[in-house]
C-alpha positions as CSV (number, residue, x, y, z in Angstrom):
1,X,0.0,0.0,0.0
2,X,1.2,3.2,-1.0
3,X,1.5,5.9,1.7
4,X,-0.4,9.5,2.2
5,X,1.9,12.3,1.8
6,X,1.0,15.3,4.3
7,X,2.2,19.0,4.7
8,X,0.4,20.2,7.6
9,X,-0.2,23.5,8.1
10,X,1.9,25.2,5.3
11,X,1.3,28.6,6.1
12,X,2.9,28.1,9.5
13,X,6.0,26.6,8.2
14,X,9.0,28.1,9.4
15,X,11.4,25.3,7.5
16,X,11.3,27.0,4.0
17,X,14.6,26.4,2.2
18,X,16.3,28.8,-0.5
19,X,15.3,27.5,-4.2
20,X,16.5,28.2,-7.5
21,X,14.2,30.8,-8.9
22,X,10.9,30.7,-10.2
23,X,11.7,32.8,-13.1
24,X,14.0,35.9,-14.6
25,X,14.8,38.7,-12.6
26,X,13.3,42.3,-13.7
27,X,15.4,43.9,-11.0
28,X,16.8,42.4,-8.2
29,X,16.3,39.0,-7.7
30,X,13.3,38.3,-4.9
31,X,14.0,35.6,-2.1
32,X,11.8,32.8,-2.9
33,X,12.2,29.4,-0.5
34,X,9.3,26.3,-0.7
35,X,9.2,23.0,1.3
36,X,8.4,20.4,-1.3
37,X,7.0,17.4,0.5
38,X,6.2,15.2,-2.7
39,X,8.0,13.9,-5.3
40,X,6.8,10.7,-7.4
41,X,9.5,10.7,-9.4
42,X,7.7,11.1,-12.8
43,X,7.6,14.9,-12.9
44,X,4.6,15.5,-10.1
45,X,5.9,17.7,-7.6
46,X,4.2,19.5,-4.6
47,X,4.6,21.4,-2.0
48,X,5.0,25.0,-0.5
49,X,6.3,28.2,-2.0
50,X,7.2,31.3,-1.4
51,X,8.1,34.8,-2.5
52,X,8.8,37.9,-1.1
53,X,8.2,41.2,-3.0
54,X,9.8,41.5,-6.6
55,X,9.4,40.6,-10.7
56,X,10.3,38.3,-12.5
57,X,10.1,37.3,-15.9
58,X,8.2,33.9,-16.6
59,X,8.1,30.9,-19.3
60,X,7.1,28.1,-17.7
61,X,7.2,24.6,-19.4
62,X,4.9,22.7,-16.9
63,X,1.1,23.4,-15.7
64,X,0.6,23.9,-12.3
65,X,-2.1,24.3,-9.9
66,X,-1.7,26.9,-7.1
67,X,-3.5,28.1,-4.1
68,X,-2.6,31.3,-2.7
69,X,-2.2,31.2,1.1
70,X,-0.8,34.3,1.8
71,X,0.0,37.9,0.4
72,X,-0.6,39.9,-3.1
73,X,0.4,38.8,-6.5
74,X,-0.1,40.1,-10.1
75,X,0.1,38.1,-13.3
76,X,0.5,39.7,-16.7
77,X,0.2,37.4,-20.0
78,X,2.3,38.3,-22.9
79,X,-1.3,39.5,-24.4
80,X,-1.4,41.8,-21.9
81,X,-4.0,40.5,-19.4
82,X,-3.9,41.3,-15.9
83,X,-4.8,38.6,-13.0
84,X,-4.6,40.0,-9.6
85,X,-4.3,37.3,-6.5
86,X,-4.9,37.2,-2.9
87,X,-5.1,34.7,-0.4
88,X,-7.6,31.9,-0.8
89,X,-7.4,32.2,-4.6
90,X,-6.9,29.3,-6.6
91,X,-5.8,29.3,-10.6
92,X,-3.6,27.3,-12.8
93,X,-0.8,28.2,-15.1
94,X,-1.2,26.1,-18.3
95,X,2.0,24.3,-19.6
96,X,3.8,27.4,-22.2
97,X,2.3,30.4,-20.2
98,X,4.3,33.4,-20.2
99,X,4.7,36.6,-18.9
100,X,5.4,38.9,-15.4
101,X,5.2,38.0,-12.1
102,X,4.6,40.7,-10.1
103,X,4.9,40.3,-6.2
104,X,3.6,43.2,-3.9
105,X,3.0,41.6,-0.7
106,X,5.0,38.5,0.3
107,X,3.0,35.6,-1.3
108,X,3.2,32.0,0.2
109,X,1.5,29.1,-2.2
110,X,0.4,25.6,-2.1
111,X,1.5,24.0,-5.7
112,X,1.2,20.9,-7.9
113,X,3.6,21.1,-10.6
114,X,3.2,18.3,-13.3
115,X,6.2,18.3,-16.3
């Protein structure tokens, strides 16, 4: 029998490591740190993000699902359309997406990223 994989809690973590980041830097670089608690070893990842106030360029090659647990985050599509998030938001980035990541209040997220 396969086991359950749990993150409790993720907006209380305090254990949030450095990680590469996310995307290009337009300025200087924001700290971003997750806790990734699942990895099947396929290309399904999840876990915890997050990302303190910045921009950054972004072409991503996998979809992922996202749930915003904390902070204020605006994304702009190379069309030009403008999503703003808060906490409790959910919303997807579809596999190609691109565009700017625009941080304004330290964001924390909940993600599945599937290559």
């Amino acid at each position: 029998m396969t086991a359950l994989s749990v993150q409790k809690q993720p907006l209380a973590l305090t254990d949030l490591a450095e990680c590469p980041s996310f995307g290009e830097p337009i300025g200087p670089l924001p700290k971003q740190s997750y806790n990734q608690f699942f990895d099947d070893g396929q290309g399904t990842t999840m876990g915890t993000w997050e990302c303190e106030p910045g921009k950054l360029k972004l072409d991503l090659g996998v979809m992922e699902f996202c749930h915003l647990i904390k902070g204020i985050w605006t994304l702009t599509d190379d069309k030009g359309e403008v999503t703003v998030l808060k906490a409790g938001d959910s919303f997807a980035f579809p596999r190609g997406w691109k565009g700017t990541s625009e941080v304004t209040e330290t964001v924390r997220k909940v993600y599945t990223i599937i290559e």
